[in-house]
N, C-alpha and C positions, 0 to 999 in steps of 0.2 A: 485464325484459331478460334477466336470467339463464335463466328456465326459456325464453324464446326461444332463446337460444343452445343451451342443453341440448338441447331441439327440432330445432331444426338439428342437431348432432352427432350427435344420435342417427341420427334419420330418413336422416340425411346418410350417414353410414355405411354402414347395410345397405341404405336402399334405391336410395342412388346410385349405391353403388360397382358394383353390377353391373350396372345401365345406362350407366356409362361404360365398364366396359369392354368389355362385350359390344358397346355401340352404337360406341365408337371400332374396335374390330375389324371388325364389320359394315361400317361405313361406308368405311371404308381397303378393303375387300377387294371390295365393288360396286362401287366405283369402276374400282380393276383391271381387273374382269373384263370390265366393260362395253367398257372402251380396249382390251382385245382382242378380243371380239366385233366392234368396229367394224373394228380393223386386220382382222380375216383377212377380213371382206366385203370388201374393200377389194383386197389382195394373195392372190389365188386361188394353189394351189398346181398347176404346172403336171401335164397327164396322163401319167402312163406311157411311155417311149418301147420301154422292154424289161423282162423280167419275169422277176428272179431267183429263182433255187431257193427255197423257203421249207418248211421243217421244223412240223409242227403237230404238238405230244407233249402225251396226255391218258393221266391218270391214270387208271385205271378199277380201284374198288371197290366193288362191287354195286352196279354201276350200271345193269341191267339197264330200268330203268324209265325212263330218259332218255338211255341211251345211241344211241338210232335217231336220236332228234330233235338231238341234237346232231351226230352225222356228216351228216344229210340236211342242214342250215344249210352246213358245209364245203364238200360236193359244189354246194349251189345258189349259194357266192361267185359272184361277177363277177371272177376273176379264174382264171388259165386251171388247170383242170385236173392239166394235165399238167406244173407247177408247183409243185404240192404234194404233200410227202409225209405221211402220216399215220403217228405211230406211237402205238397202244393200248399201252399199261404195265399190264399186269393186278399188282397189287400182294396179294395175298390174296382174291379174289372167292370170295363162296363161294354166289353164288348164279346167274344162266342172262344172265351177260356174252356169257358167249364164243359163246352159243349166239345171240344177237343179231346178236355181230358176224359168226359166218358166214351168218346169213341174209341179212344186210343186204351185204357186199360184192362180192354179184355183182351188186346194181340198182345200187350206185354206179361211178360211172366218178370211181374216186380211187385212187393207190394207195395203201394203208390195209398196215397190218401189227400183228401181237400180236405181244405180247413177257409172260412173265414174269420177276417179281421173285423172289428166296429170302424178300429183307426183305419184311414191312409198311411200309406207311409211304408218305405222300404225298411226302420228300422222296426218300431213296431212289427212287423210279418214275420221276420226275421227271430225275434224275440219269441215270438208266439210258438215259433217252432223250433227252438231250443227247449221250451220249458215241455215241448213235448216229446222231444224226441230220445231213445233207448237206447241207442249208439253208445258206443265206447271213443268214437270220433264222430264228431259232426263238420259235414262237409256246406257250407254256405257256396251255393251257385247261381248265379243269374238264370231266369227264363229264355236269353238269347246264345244262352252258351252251347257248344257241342261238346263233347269230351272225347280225348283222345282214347282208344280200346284201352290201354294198359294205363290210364291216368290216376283210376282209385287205386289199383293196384302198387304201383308206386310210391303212391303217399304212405299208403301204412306199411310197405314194407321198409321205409325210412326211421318214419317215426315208431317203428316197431323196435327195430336194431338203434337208434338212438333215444332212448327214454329219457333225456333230459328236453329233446324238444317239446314246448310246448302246444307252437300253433308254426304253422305255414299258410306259404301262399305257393300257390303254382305256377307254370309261367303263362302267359298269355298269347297268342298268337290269331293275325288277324285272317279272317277267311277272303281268298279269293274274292273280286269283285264281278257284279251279274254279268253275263256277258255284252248285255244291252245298255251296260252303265254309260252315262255320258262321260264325253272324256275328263271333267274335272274328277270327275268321283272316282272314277277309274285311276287316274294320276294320285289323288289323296289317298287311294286302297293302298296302292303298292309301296308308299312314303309312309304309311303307317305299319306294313308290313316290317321295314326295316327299320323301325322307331323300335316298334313291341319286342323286336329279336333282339335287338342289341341290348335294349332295357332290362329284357330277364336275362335273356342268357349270358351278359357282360356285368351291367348295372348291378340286380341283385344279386349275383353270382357274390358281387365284389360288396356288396354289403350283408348277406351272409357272411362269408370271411369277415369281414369287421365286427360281426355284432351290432348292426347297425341298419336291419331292415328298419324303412319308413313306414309304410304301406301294405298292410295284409291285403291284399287287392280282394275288392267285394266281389269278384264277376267269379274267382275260385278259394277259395281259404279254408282251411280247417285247423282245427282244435281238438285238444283236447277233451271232453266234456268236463273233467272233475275240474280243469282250470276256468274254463270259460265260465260253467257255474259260480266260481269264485268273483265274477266280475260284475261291473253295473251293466254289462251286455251294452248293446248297441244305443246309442242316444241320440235324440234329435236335436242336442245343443250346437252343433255344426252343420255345415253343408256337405261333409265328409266323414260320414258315420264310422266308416272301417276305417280310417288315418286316427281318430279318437279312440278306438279300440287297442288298436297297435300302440298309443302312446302310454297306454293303460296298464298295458303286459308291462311294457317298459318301467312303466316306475313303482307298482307295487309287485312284481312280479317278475325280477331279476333274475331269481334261480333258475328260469325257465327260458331255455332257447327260441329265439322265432329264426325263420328260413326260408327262404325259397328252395323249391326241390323242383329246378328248371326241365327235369328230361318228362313230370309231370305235366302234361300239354291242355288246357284247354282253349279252343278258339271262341272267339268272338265275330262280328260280323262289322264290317267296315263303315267308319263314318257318312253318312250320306250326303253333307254339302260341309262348304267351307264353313258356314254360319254354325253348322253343329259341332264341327270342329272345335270352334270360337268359344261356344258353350262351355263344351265340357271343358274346355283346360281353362277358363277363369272360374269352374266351379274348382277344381284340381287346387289351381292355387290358393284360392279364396280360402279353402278348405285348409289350407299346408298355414297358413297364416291366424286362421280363427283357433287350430289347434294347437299349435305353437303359443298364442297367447294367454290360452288357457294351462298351461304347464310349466308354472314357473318352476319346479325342481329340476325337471329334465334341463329346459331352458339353461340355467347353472352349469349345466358340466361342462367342464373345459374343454374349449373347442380342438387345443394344441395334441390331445390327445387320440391318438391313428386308431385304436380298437375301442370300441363302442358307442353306445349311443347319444349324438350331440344335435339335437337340431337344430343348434341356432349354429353350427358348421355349416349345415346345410342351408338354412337361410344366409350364411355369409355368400357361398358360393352364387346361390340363385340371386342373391339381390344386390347386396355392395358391389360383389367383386364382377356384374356382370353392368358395372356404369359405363366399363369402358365401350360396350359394343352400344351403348345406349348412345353414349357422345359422337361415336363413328358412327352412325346411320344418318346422323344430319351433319356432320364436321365433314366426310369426304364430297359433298356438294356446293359446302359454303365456302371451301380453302379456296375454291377457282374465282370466288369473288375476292379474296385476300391475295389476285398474281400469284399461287402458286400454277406453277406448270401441269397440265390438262393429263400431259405423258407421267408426269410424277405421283399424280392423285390415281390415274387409273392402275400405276405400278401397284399404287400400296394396296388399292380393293384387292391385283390380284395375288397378290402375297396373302391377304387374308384369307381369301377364298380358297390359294391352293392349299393353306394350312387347315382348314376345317376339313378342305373334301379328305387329306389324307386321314384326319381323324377319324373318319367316318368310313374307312377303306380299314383303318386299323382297328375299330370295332367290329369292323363284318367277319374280318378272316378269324380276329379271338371267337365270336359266335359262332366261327364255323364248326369251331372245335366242338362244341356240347349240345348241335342240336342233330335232330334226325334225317335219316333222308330223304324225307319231305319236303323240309324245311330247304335242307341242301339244294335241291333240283328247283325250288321258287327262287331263289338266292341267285343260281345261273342266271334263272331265266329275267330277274330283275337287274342286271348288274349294268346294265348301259344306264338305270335311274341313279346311281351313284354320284355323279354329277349334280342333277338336282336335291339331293339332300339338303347340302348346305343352306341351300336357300329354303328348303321348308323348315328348315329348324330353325329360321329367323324369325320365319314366320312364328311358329309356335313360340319362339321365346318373347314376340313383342305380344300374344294374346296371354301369356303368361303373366306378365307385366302389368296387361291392364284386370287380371286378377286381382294382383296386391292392391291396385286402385280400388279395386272393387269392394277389398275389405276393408280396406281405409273410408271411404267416401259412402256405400250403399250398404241398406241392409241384404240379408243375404237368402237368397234363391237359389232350388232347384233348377229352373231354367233359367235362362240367362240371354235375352234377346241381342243379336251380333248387332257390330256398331254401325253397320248402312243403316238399318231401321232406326236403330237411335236416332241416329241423327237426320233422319227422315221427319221423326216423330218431336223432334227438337226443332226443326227446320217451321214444321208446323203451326207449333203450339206459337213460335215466335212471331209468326205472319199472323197467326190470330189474335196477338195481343199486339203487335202495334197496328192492326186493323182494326180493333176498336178504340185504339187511343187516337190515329189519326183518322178513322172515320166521323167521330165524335167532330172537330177539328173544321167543318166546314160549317155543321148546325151551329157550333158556338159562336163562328163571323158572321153567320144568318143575322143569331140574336143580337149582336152587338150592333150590327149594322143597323138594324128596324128601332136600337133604342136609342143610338147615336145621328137616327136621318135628320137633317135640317138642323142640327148645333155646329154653331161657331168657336169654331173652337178659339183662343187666347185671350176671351172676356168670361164675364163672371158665366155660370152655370146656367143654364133654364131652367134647373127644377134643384 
């Protein structure tokens, strides 16, 4: 009975505790999502009756290479034209932007404007073109974005019919990969495809319902103007300018809804190697932890609380409560040096594994509910990746991990060099220093030897 009980405690510990809380999470949050996919079938959001001013400000840094295709998406909305203004923010380009943008604004019928910055910087640009822009909504969009045809149109016909929201984000979705992509990149395209759909169309879905958006996402967001004015706009005290922004609304700006309004789509273009990968999610979390520390009220709110905004729930979930997968990444290799049985250790990975893939099978079918049928027919045709999910979200969650290190231990950068180089570059510097401590190490026996030749040693001194 005892080594039963031991059995249980044991077992019970690591391999339950992150099936219950992963699967009470899951299961609380599909639930959600689905009671609002059915309400908004349900309650259609009426059309357009008038079409106010609306401000679209893009940052552009060497953007040369995706800067066409992001203004021709603008120009081909479904909403009118002559309603949008466009302003480029050149923030430092130093490669054939501008020389884009004058080719490109005579085929468009938009009116489009450059501006430059003094500063660097994506917040800075950003800013610049707030305090210029005429808009009754200001749209913030990356230079690498495309926008879906009906994506403006959406937004305000949301925040039209709800006048209590103040700002949104849109949902994001990742484009196709080249078709010449090597196969890792190709592999990470599609693994991030099914990251970004579950993320809006499940994730923020369920924290809209909450009251509890984290992240205006920078790549699409809009505002209000009369609020956003009210704000310190965009700052470079973090590595995550819009997660600061968002915290911002949050605590001086309560009466005012933030959202996702996921069937607004704009794509983005897919990761190009693992290392970039690596990058951006230790900036992601670097960012979720510099802004967190700067907000001690939000901080305070009690986390036991299901509706609104807690972030330090959310750093429960991402960091405490994610020790147990930390301890099972190295505990199911060391048990078989403790005699546990080889058949027993490999039961329990696949108990683990079959319990994420289903998670990740029961995220796909809730997104299947709220996206389009674009999305639907990439979804087909990706669904044999299903399987590998689980393991790339490992991935992502131990470079997540060395985020928070990142903000504990290093100051904090835009890029973020992946950890082969590091430790390449560690490996280096190491061989260089004990290369001159023992290089040194053969001239100093030299000298000792030419001062020590011909003495006796165990009688008085010669000199």
């Amino acid at each position: 009975m005892d080594q039963i009980i031991a059995l249980i405690v044991f077992w019970g510990v690591w391999l339950l505790v992150p099936i219950v809380v992963d699967g009470i999470t899951t299961l609380y949050t599909l639930f959600g999502v689905t009671l609002v996919h059915i309400n908004r079938l349900r309650n259609r959001i009426p059309p357009l009756q008038a079409y106010p001013l609306i401000s679209i400000i893009i940052p552009v840094y060497n953007s040369e290479e995706t800067l066409e295709a992001c203004l021709k998406s603008i120009a081909d909305q479904d909403y009118p034209n002559d309603r949008m203004e466009v302003l480029l923010i050149n923030n430092g380009s130093r490669d054939q932007s501008h020389q884009v943008f004058v080719r490109i604004r005579e085929k468009l019928d938009l009116h489009i404007g450059w501006f430059s910055t003094f500063e660097k910087g994506k917040s800075d640009a950003l800013n610049a073109g707030i305090y210029m822009a005429n808009g009754a909504y200001i749209f913030n969009i990356d230079s690498d974005v495309v926008l879906a045809p009906d994506a403006v149109r959406k937004v305000v016909e949301v925040m039209e019919h709800h006048l209590d929201l103040g700002a949104v984000t849109g949902a994001i979705q990742v484009l196709p990969p080249e078709d010449d992509a090597p196969p890792l990149t190709s592999l990470l395209a599609k693994c991030e495809f099914f990251e970004y759909l579950t993320a809006f169309h499940v994730g923020r879905e369920h924290q809209t319902l909450m009251q509890s958006i984290y992240t205006l996402s920078g790549a699409f967001s809009v505002f209000r103007t009369e609020l956003l004015h009210r704000t310190d706009l965009y700052r470079n005290v973090t590595v995550t300018e819009d997660t600061d922004l968002t915290f911002e609304l949050h605590n001086l700006y309560s009466e005012w809804r933030i959202a996702c309004i996921s069937s607004a789509i704009a794509y983005v273009h897919p990761i190009e190697s693992l290392s970039s990968l690596y990058a951006q999610r230790v900036r992601w979390q670097r960012g979720q932890v510099e802004v967190s520390a700067r907000n001690d009220q939000l901080m305070s709110q009690p986390m036991w609380l299901l509706r609104g905004f807690s972030p330090a729930r959310t750093l429960l979930v991402d960091h405490t409560l994610a020790f147990p997968r930390i301890v099972w990444t190295f505990l199911l290799p060391i048990l078989a040096l403790f005699g546990y049985p080889l058949e027993l250790i490999v039961m329990a990975f696949l108990v683990l594994y079959g319990f994420y893939l289903l998670i990740d099978i029961a995220w796909v079918l809730v997104a299947w509910l709220g996206v389009n049928t674009l999305a639907r027919k990439r979804l087909v045709d990706f669904l044999w990746l299903l399987p590998v999910m689980p393991l790339y979200r490992m991935v992502v969650f131990w470079f997540r991990i060395s985020g928070f290190l990142h903000a504990v231990a290093e100051p904090g950068t835009w890029r973020v060099e992946d950890p082969v180089i590091q430790l390449k570059r560690g490996l280096a510097e190491l061989d260089e220093l004990t290369g001159n401590i023992f290089g040194r190490v053969p001239a100093k026996i030299a000298v000792l030897q030419e001062r020590f030749a011909g003495r006796k040693f165990g009688g008085p001194p010669s000199e």
